[in-house]
PDB file of the backbone (N, CA, C, O) and the ligand in Angstrom, with CONECT records:
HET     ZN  A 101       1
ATOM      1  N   UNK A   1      53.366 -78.230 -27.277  1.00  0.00           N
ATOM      2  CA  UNK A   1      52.404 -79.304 -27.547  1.00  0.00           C
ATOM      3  C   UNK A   1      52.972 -80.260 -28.595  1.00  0.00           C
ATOM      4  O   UNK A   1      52.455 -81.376 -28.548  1.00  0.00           O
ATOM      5  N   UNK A   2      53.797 -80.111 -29.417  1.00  0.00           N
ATOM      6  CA  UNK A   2      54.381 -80.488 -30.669  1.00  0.00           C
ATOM      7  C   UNK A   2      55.235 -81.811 -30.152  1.00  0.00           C
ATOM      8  O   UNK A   2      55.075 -83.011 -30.375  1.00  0.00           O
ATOM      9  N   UNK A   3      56.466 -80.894 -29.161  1.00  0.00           N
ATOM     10  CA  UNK A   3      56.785 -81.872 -28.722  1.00  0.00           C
ATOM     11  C   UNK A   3      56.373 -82.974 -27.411  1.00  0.00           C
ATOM     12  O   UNK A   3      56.940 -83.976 -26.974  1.00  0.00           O
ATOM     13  N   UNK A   4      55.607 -82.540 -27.183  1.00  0.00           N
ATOM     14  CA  UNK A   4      54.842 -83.629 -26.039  1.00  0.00           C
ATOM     15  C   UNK A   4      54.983 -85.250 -26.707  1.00  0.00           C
ATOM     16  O   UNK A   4      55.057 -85.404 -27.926  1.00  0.00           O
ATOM     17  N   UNK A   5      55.001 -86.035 -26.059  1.00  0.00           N
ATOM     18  CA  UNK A   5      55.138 -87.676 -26.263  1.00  0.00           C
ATOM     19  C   UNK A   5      53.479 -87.838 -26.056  1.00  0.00           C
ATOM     20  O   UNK A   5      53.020 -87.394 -25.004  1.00  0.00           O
ATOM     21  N   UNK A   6      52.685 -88.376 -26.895  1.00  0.00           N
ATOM     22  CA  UNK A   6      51.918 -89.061 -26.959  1.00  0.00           C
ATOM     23  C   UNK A   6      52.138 -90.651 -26.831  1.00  0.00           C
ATOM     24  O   UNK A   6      53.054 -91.306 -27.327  1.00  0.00           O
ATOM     25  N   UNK A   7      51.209 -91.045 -26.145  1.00  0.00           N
ATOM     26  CA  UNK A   7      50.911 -93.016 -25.860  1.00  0.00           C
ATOM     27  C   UNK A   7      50.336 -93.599 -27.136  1.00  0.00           C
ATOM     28  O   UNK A   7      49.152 -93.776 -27.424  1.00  0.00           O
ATOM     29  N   UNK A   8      51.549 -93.887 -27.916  1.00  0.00           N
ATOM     30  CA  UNK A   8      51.006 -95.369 -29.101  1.00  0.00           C
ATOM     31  C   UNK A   8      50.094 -95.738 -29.039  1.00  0.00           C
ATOM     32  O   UNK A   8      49.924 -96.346 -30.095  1.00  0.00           O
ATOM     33  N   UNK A   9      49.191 -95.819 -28.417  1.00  0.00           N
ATOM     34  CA  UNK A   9      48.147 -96.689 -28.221  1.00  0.00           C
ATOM     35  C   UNK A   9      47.082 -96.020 -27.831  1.00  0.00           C
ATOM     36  O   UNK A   9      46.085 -96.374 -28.459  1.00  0.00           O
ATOM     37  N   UNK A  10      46.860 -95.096 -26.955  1.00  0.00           N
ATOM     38  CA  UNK A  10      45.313 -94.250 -26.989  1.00  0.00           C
ATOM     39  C   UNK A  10      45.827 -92.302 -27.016  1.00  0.00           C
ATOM     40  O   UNK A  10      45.330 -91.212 -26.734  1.00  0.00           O
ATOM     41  N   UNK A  11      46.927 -92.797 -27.475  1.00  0.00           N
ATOM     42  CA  UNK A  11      47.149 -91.230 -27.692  1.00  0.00           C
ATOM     43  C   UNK A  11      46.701 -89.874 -26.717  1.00  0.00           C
ATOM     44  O   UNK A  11      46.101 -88.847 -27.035  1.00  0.00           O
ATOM     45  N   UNK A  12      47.322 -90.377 -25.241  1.00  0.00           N
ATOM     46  CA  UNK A  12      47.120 -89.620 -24.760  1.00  0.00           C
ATOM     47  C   UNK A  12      48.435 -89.001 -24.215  1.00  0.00           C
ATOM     48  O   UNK A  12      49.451 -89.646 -23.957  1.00  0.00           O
ATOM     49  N   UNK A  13      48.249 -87.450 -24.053  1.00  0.00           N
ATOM     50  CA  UNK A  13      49.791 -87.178 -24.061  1.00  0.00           C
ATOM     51  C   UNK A  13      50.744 -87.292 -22.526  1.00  0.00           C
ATOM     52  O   UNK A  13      50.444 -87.101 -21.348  1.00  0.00           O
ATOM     53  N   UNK A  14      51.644 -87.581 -23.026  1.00  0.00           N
ATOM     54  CA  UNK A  14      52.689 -88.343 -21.767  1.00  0.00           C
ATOM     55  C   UNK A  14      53.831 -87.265 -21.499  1.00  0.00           C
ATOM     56  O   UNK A  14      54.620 -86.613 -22.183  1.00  0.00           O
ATOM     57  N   UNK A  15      53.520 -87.411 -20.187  1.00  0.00           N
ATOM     58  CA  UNK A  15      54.920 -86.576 -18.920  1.00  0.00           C
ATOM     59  C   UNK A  15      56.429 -87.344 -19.588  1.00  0.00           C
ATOM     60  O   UNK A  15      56.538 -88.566 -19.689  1.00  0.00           O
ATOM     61  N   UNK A  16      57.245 -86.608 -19.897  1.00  0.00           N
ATOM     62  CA  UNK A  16      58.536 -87.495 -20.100  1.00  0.00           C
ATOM     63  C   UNK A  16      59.399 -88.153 -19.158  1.00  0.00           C
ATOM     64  O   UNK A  16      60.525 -88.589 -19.398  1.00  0.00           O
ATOM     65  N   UNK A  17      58.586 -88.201 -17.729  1.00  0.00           N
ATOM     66  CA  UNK A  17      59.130 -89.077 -16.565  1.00  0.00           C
ATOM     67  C   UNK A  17      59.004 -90.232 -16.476  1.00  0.00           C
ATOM     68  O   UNK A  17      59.781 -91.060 -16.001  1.00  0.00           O
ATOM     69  N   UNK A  18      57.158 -90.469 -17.322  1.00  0.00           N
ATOM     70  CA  UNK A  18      56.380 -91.470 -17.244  1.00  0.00           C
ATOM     71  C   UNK A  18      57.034 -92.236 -17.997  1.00  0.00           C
ATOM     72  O   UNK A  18      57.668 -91.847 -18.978  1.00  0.00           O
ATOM     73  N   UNK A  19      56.923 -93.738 -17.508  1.00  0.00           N
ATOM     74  CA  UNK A  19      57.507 -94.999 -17.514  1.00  0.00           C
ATOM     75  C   UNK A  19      56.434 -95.544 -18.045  1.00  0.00           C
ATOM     76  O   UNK A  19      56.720 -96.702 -18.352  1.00  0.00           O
ATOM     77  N   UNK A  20      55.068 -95.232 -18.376  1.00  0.00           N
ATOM     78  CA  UNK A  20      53.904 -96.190 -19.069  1.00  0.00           C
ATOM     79  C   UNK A  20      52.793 -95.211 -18.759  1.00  0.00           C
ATOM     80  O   UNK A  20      52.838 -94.515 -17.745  1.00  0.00           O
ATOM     81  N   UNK A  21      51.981 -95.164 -19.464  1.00  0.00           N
ATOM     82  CA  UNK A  21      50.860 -94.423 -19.911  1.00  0.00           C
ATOM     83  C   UNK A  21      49.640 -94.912 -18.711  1.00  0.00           C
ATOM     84  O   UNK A  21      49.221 -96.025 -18.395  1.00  0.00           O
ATOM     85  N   UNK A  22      49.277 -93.400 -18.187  1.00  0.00           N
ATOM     86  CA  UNK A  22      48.727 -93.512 -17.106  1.00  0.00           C
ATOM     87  C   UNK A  22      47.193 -93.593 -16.952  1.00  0.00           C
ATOM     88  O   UNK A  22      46.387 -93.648 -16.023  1.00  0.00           O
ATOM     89  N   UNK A  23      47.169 -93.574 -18.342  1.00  0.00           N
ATOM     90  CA  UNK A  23      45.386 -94.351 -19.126  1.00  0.00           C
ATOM     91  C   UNK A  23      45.166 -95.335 -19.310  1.00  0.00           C
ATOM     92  O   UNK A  23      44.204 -95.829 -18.722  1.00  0.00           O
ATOM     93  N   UNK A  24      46.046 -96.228 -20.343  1.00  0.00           N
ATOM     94  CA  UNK A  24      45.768 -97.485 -20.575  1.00  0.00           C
ATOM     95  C   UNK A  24      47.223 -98.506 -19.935  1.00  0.00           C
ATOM     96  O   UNK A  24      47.465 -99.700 -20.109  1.00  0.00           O
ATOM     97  N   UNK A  25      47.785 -97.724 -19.364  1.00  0.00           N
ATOM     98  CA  UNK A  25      48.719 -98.388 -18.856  1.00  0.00           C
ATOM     99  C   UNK A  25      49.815 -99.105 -19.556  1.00  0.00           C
ATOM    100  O   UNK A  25      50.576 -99.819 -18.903  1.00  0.00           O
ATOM    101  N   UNK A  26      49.994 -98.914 -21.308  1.00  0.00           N
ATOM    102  CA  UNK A  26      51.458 -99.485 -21.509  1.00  0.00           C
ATOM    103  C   UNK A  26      52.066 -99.139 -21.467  1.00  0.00           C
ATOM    104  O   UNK A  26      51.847 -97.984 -21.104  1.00  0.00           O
ATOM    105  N   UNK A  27      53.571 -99.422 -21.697  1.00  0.00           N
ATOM    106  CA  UNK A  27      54.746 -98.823 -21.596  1.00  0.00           C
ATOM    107  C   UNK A  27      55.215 -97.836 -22.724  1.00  0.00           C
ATOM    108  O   UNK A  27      55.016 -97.798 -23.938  1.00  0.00           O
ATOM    109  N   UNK A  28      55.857 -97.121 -21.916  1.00  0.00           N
ATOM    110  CA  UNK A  28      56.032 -95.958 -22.873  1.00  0.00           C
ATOM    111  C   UNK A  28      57.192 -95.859 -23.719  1.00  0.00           C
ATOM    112  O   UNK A  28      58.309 -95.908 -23.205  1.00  0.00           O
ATOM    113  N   UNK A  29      57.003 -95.683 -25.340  1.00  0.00           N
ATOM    114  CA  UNK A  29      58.501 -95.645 -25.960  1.00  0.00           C
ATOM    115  C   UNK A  29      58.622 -94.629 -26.707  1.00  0.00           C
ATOM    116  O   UNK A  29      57.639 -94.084 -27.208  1.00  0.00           O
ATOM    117  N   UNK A  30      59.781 -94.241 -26.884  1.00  0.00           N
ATOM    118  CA  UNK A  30      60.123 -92.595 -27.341  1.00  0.00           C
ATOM    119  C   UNK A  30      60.283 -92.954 -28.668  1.00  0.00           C
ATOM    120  O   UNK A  30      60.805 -93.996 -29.063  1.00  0.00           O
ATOM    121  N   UNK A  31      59.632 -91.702 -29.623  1.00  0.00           N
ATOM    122  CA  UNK A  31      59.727 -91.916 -30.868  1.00  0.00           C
ATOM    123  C   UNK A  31      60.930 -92.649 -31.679  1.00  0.00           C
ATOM    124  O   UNK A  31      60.657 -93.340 -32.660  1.00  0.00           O
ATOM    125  N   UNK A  32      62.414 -92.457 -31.191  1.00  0.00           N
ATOM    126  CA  UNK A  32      63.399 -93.120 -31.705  1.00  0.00           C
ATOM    127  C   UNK A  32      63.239 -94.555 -31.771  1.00  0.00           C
ATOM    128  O   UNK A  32      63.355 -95.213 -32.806  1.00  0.00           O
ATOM    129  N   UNK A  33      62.890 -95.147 -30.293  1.00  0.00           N
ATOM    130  CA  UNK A  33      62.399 -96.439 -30.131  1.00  0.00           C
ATOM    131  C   UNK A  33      61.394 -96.705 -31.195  1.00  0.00           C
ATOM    132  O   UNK A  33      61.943 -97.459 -31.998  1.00  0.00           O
ATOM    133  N   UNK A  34      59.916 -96.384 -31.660  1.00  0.00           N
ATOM    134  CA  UNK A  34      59.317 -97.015 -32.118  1.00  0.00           C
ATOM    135  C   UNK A  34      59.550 -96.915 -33.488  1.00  0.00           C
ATOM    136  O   UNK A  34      59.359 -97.925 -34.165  1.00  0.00           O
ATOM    137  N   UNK A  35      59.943 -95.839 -34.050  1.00  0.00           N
ATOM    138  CA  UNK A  35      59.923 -95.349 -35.380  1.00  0.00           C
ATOM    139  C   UNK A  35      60.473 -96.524 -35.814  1.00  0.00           C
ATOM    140  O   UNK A  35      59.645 -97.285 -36.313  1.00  0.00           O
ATOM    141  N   UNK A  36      61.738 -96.968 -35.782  1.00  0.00           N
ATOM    142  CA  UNK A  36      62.469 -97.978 -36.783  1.00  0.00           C
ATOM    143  C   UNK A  36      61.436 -99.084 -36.558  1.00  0.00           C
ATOM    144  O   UNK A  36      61.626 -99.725 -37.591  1.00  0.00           O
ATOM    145  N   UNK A  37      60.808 -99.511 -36.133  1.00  0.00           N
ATOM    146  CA  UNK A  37      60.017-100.929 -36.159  1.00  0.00           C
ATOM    147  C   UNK A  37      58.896-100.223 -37.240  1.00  0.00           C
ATOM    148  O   UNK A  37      58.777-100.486 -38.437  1.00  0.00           O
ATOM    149  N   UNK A  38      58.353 -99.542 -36.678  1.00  0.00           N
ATOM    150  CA  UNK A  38      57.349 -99.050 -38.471  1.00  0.00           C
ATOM    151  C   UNK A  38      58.097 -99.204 -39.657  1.00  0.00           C
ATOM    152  O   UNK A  38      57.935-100.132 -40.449  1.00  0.00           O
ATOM    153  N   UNK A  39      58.938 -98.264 -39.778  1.00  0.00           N
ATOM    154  CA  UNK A  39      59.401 -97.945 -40.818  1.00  0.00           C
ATOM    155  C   UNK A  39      59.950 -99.607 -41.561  1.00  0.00           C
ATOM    156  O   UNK A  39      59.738 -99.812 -42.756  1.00  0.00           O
ATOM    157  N   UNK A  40      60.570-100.558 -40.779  1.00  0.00           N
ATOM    158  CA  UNK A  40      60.877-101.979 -41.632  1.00  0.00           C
ATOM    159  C   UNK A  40      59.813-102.581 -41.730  1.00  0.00           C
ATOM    160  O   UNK A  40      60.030-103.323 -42.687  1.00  0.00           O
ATOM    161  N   UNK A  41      58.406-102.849 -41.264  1.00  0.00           N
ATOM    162  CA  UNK A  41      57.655-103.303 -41.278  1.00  0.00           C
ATOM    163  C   UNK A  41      57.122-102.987 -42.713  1.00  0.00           C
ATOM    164  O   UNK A  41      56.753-103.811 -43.550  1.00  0.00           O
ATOM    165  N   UNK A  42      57.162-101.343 -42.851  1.00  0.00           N
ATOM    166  CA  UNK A  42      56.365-100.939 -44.485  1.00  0.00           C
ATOM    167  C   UNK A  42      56.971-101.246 -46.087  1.00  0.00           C
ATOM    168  O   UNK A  42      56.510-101.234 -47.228  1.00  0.00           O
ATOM    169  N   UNK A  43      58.211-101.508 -45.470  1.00  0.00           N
ATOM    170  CA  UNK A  43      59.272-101.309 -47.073  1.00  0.00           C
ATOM    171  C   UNK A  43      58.605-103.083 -47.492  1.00  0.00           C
ATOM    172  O   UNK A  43      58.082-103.406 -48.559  1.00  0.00           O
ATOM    173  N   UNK A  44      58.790-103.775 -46.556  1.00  0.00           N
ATOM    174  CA  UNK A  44      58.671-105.362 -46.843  1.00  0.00           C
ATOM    175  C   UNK A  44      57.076-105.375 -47.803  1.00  0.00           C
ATOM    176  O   UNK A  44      57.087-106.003 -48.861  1.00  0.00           O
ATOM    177  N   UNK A  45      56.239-104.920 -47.524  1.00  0.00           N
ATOM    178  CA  UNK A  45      55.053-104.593 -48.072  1.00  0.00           C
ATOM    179  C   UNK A  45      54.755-103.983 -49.071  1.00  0.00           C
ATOM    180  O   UNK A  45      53.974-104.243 -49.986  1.00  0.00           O
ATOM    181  N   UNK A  46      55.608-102.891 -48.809  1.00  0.00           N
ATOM    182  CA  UNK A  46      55.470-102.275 -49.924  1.00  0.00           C
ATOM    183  C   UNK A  46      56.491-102.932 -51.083  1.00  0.00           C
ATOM    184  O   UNK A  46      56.192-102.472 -52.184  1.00  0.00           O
ATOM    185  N   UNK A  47      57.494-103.776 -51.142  1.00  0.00           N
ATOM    186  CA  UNK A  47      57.686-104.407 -52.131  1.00  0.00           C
ATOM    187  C   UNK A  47      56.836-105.287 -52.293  1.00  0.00           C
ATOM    188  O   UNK A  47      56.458-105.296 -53.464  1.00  0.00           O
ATOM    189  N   UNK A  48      56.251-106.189 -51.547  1.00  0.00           N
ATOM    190  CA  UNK A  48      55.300-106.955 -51.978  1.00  0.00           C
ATOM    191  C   UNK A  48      54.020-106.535 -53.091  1.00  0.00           C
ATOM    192  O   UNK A  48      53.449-107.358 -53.806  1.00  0.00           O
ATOM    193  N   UNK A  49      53.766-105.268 -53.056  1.00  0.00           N
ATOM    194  CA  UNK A  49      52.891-104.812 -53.842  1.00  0.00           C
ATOM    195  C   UNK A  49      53.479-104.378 -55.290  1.00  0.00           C
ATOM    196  O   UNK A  49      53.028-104.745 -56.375  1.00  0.00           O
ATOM    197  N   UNK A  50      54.527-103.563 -55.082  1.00  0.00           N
ATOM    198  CA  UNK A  50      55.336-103.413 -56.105  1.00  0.00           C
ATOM    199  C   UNK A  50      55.629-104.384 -57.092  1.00  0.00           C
ATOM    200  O   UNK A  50      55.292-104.246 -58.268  1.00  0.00           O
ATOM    201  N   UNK A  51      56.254-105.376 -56.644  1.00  0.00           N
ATOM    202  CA  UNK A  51      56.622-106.654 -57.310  1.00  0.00           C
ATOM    203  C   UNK A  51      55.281-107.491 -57.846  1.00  0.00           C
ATOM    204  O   UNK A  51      55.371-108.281 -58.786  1.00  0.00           O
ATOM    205  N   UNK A  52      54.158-107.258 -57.218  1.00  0.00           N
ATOM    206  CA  UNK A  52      53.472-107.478 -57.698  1.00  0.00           C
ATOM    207  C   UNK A  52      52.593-106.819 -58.922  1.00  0.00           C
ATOM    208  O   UNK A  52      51.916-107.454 -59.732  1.00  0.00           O
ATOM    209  N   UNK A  53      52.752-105.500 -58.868  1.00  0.00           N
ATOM    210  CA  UNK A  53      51.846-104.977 -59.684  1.00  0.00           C
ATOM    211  C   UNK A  53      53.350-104.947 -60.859  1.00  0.00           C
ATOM    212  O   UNK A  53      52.877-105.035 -61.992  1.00  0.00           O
ATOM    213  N   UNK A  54      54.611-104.874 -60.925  1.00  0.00           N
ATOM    214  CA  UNK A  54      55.185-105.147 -61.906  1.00  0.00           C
ATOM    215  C   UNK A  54      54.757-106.972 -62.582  1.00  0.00           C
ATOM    216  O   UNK A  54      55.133-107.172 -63.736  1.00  0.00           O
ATOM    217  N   UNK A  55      54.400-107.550 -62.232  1.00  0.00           N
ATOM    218  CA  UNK A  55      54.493-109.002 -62.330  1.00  0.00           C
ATOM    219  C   UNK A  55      52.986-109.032 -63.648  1.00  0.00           C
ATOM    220  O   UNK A  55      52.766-109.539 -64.748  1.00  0.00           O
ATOM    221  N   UNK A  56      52.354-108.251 -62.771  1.00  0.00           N
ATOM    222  CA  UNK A  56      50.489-108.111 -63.430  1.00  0.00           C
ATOM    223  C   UNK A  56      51.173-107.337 -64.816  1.00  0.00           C
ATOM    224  O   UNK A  56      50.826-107.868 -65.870  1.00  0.00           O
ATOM    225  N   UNK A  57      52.043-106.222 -64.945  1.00  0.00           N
ATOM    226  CA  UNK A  57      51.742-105.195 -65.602  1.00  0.00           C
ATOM    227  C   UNK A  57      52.718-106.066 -66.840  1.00  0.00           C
ATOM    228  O   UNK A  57      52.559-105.943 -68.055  1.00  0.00           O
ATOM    229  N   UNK A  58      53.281-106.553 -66.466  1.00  0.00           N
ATOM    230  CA  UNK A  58      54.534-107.394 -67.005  1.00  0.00           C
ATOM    231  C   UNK A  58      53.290-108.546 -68.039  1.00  0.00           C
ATOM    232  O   UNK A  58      53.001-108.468 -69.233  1.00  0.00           O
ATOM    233  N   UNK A  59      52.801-109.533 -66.973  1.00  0.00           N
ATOM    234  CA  UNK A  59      51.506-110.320 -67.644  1.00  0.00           C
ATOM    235  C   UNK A  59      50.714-109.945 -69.200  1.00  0.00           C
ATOM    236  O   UNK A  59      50.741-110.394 -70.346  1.00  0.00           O
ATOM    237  N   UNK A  60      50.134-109.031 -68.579  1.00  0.00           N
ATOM    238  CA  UNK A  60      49.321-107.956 -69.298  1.00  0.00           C
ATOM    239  C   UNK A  60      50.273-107.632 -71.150  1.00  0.00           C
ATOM    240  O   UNK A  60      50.029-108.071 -72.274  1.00  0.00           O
ATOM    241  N   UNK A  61      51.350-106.678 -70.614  1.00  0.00           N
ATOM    242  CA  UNK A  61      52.016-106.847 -71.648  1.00  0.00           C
ATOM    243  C   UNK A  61      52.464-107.591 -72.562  1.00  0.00           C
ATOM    244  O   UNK A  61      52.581-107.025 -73.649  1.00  0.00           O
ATOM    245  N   UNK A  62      52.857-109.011 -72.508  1.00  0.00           N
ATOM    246  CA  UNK A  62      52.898-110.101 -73.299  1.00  0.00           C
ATOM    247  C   UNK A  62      51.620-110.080 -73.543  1.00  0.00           C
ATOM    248  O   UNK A  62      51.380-109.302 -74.466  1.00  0.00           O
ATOM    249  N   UNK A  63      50.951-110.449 -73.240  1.00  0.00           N
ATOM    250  CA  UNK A  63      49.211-110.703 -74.122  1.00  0.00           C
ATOM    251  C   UNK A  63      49.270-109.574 -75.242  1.00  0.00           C
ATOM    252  O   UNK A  63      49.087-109.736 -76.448  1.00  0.00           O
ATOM    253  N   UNK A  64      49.515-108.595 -74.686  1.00  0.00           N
ATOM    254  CA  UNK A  64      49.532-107.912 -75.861  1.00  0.00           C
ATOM    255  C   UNK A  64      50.666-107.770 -76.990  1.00  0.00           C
ATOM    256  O   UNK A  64      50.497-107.709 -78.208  1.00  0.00           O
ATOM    257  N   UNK A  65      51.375-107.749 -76.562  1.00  0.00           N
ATOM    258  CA  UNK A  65      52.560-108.121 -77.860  1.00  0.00           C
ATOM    259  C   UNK A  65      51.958-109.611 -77.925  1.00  0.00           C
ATOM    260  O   UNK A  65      51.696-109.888 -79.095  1.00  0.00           O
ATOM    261  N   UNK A  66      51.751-110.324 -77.318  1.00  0.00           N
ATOM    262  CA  UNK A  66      51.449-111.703 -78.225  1.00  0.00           C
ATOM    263  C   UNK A  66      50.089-111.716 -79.708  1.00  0.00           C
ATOM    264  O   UNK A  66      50.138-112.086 -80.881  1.00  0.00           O
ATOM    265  N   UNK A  67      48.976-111.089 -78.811  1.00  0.00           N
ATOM    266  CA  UNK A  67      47.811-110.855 -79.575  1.00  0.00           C
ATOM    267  C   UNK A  67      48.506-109.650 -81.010  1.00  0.00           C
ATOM    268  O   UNK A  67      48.171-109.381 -82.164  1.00  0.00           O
ATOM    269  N   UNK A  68      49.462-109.282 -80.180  1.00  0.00           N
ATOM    270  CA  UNK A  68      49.600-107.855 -81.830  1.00  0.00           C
ATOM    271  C   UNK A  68      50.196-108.193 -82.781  1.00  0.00           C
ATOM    272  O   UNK A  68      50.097-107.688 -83.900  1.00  0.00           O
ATOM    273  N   UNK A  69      51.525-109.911 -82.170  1.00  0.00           N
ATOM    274  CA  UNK A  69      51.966-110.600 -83.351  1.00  0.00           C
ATOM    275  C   UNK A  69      51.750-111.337 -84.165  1.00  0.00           C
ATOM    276  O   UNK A  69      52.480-111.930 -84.959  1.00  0.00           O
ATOM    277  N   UNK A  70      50.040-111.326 -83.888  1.00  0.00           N
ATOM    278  CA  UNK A  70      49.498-112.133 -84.523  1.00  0.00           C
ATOM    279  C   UNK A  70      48.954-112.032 -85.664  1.00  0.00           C
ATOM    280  O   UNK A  70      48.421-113.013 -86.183  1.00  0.00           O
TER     281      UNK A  70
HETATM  282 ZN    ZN A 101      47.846 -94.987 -23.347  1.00  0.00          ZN2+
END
């Protein structure tokens, strides 16, 4: 069951003959195929947040060394 191919999309589990999912009908791609498109999709984001919450935390800090040199 583990390794069975499940359908991306309604998660139903797929024959490894099948050429497209015989529920909702898309095409079928093997974990190698899809994995790398997730996986670049998250890093880009997740720096975006990163860089951001350094940027805030960064902000934050001057106010306070500013207010403490005062
Ligand atoms: Zn499907």
């Amino acid at each position: 069951m583990g390794s069975m191919t499940s359908c991306w999309a309604c998660e139903t589990e797929l024959r490894p003959e099948w050429k497209f999912c015989v529920h909702c009908g898309v095409p079928v791609e093997t974990e190698a195929a899809a994995t790398p498109r997730v996986r670049a999709a998250s890093p880009l984001a997740l720096f975006g947040w990163i860089f951001a919450g350094i940027g805030l935390a960064l902000a934050i800090a001057l106010v306070v060394i500013f207010l403490a040199s005062q």
